[in-house]
Backbone as CSV, one residue per row, in Angstrom:
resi,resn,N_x,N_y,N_z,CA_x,CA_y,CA_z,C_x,C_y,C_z
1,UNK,0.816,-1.199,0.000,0.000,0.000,0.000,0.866,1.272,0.000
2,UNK,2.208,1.110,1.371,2.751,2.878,0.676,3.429,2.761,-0.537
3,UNK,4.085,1.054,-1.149,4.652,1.558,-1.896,3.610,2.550,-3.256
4,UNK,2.597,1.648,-3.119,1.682,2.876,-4.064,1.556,4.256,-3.628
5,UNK,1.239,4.377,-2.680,1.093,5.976,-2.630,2.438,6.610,-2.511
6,UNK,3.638,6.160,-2.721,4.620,6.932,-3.111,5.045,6.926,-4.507
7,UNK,4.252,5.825,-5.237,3.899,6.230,-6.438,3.233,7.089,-7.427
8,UNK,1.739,6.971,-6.448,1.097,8.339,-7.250,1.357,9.267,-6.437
9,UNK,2.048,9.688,-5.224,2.968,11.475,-5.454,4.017,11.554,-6.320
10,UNK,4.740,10.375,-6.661,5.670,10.766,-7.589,5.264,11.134,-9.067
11,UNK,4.422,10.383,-9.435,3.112,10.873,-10.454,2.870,11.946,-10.668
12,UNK,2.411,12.593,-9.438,1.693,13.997,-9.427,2.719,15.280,-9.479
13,UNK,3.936,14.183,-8.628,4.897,15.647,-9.224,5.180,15.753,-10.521
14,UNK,5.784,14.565,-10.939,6.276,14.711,-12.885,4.641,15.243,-13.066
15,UNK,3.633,14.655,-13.113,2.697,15.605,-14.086,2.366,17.253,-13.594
16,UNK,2.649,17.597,-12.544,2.949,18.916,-12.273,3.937,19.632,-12.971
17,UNK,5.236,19.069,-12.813,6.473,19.340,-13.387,6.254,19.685,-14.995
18,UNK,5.492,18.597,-15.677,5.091,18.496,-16.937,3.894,19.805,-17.497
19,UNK,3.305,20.129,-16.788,2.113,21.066,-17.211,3.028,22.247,-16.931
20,UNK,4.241,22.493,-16.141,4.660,23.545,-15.944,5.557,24.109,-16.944
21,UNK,6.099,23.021,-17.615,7.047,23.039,-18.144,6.548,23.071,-19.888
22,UNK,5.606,22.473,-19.978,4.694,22.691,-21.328,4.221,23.812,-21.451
23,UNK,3.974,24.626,-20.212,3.715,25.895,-20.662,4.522,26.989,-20.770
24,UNK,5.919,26.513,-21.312,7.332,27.429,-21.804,7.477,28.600,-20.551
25,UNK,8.205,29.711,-21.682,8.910,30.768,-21.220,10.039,31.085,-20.669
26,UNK,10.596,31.312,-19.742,11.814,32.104,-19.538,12.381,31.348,-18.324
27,UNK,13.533,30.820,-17.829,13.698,30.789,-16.215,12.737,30.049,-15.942
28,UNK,12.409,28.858,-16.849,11.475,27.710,-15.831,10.254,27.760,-16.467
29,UNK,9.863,28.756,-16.971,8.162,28.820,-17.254,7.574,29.635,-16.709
30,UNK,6.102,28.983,-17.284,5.124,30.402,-17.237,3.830,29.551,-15.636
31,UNK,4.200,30.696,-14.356,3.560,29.665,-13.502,2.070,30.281,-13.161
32,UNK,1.318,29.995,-12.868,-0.336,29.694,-12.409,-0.198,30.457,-11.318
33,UNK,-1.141,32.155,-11.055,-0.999,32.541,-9.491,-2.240,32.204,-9.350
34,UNK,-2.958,32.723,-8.098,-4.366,32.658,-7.837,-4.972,33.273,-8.636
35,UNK,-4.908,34.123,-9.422,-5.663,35.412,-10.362,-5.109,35.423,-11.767
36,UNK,-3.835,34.868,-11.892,-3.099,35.598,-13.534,-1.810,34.065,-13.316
37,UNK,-0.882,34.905,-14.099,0.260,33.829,-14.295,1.682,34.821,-14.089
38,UNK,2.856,34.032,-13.646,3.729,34.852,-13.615,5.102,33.993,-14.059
39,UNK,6.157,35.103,-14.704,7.445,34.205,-14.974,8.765,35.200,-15.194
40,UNK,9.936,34.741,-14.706,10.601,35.965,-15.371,11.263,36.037,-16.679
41,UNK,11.463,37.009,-17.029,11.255,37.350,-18.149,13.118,38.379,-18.636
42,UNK,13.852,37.989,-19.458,14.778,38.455,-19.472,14.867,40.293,-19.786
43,UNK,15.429,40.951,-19.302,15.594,42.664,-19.571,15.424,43.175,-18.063
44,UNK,15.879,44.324,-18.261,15.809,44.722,-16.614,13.935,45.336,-16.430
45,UNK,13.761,46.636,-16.146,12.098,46.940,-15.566,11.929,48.178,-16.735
46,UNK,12.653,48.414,-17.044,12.286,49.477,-18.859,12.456,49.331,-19.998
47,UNK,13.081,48.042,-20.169,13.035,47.015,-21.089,11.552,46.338,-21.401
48,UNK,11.301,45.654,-19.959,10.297,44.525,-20.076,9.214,45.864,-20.585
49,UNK,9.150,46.682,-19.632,7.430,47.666,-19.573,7.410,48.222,-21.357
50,UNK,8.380,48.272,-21.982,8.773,48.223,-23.557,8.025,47.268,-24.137
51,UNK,8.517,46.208,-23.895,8.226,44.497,-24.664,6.215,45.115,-24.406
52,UNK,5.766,45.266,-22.974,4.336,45.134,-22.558,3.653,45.990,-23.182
53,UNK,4.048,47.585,-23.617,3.611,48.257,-24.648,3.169,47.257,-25.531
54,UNK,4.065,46.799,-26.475,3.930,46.001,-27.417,3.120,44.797,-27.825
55,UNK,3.096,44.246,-26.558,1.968,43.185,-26.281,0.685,43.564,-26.623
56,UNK,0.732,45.093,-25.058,-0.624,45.687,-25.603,-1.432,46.020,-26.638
57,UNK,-0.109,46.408,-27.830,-0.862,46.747,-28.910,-1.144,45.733,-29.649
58,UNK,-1.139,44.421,-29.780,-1.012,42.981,-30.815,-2.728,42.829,-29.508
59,UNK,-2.834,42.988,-28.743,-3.926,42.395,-27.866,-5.113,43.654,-28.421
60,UNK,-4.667,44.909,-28.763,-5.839,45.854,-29.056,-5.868,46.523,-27.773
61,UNK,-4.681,46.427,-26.700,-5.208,47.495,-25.418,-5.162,48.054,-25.378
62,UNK,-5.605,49.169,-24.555,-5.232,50.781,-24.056,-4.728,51.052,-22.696
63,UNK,-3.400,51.534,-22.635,-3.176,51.619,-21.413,-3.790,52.782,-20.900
64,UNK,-4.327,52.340,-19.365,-5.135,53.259,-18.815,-4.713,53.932,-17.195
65,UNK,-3.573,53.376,-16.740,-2.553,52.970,-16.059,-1.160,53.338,-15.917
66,UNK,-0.106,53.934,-15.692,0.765,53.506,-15.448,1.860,54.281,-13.705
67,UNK,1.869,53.303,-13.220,3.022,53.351,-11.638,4.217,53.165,-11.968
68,UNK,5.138,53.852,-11.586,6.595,53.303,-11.239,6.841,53.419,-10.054
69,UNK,7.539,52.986,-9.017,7.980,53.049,-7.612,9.360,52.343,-7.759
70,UNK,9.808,52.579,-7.090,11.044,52.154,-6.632,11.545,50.498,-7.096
71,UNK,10.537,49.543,-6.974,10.486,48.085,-7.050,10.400,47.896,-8.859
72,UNK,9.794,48.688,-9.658,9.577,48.405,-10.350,8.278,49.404,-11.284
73,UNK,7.445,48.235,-12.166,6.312,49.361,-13.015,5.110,48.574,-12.628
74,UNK,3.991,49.595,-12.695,2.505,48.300,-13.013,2.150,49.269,-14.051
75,UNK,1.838,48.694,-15.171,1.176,49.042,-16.260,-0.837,48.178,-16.197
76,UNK,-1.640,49.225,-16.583,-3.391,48.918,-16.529,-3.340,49.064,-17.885
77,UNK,-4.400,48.017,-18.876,-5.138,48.304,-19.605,-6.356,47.752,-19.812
78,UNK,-7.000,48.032,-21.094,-8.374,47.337,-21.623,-8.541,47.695,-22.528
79,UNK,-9.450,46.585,-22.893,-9.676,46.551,-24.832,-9.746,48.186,-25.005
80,UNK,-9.621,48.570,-26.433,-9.770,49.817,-26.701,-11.043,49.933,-27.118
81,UNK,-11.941,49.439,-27.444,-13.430,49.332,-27.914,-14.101,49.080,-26.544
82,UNK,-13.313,48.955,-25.335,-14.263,48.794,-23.884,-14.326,47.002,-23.832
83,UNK,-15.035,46.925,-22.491,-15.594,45.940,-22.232,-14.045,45.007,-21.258
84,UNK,-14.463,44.075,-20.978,-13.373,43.124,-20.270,-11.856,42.104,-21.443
85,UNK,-11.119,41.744,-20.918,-10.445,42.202,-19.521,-10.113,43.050,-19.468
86,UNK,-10.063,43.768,-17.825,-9.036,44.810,-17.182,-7.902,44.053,-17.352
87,UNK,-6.480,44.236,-18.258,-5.389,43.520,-17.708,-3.985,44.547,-16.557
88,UNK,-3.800,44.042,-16.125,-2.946,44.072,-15.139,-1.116,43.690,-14.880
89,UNK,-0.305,44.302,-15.643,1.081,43.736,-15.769,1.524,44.455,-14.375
90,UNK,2.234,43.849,-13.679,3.302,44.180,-12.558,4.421,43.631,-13.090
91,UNK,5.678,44.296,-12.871,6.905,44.173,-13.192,7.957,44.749,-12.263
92,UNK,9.237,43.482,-11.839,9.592,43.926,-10.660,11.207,43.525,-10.987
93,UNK,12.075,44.232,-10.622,12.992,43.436,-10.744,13.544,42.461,-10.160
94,UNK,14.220,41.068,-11.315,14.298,39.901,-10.388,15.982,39.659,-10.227
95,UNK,16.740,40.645,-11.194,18.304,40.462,-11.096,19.123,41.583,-11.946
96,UNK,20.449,41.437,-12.092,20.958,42.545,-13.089,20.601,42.622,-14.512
97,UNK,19.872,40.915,-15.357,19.451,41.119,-16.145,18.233,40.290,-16.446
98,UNK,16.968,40.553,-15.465,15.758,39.811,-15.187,14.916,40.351,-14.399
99,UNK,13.663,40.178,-15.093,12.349,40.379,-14.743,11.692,39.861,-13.934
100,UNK,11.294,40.006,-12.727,9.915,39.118,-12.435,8.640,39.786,-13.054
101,UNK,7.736,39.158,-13.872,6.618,39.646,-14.766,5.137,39.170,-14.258
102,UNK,4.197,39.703,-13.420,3.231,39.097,-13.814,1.694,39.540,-14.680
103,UNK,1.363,38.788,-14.584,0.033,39.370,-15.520,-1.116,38.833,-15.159
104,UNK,-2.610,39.670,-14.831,-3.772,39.056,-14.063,-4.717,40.359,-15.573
105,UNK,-5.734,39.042,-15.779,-6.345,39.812,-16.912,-7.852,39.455,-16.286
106,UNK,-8.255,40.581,-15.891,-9.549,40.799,-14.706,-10.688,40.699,-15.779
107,UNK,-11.749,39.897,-15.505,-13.108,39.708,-16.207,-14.535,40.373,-15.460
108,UNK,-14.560,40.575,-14.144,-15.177,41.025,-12.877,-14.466,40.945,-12.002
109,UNK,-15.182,41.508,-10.729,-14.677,41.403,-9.196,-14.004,40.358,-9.073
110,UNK,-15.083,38.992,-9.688,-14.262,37.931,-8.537,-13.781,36.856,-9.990
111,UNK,-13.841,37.309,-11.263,-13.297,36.322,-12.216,-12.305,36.845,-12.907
112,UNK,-11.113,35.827,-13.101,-10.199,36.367,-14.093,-9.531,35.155,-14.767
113,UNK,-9.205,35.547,-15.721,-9.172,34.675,-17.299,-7.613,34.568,-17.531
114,UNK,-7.260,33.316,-16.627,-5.930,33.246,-16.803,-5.152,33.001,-17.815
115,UNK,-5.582,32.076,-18.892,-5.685,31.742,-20.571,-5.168,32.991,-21.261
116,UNK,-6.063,34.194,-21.376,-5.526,35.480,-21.112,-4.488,36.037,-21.242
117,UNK,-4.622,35.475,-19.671,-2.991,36.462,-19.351,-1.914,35.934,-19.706
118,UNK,-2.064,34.419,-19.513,-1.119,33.750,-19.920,-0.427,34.210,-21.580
119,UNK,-1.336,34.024,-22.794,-1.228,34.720,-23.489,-0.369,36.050,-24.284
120,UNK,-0.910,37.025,-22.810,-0.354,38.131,-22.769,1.462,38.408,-22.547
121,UNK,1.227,37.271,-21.158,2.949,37.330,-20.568,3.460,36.373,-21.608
122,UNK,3.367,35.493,-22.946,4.040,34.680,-23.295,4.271,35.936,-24.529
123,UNK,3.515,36.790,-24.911,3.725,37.764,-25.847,5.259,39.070,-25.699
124,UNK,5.008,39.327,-24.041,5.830,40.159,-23.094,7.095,39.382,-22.986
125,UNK,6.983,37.930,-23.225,8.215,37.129,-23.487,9.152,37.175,-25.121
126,UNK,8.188,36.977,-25.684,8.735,37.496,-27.244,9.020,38.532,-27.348
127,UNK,8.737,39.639,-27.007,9.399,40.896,-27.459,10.573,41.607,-26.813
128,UNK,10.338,40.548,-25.332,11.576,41.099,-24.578,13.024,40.735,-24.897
129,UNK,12.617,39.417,-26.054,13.980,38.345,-26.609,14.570,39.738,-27.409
């Protein structure tokens, strides 16, 4: 009996490992938060917020948004014709030449469309190459 159940955790990690890793990107991949997805992303924090312009415009957004502080940028947008998602890039720095990137693409209060964002940050990955 444990030897099975140290079978299917070992299971569950490779197929964890596997969904993480199928879903590309930079430094490991593109990972699953509670709301959006996050990964880092090579360029320092005026580089990447560059690449996210760019995204924005291949997605049709409008930035409606933008913070800098000390840590980094958050860039806001939404479709330019209106309607959902609110998307949401935070960008932080993760080293001398790396990003931490994430992206939450808001549908309502309590829904958001990680597919999306995912999307979005794998776009913010291409342009930052």
């Amino acid at each position: 009996m444990a030897d099975r159940l140290i079978l299917l955790g070992a299971t569950t990690v490779l197929l964890n490992g596997c969904l993480l890793a199928a879903a590309g990107g930079v430094g490991g991949g593109i990972y699953f938060t509670n709301q959006g997805v996050e990964s880092i992303v090579p360029g320092g924090v005026e580089a990447v917020a560059a690449a996210t312009e760019r995204a924005f415009e291949d997605f049709d957004l409008t930035r409606t948004e933008l913070r800098i502080d000390d840590d980094g940028q958050t860039l806001r947008a939404q479709p330019s014709e209106g309607g959902d998602p609110e998307v949401t890039v935070t960008i932080r720095r993760e080293g001398d030449t790396s990003s931490r990137v994430e992206v939450k693409a808001r549908n309502s209060v309590v829904t958001w469309d990680k597919d999306y964002a995912r999307q979005v940050i794998e776009k913010i990955v291409d342009y930052a190459h």
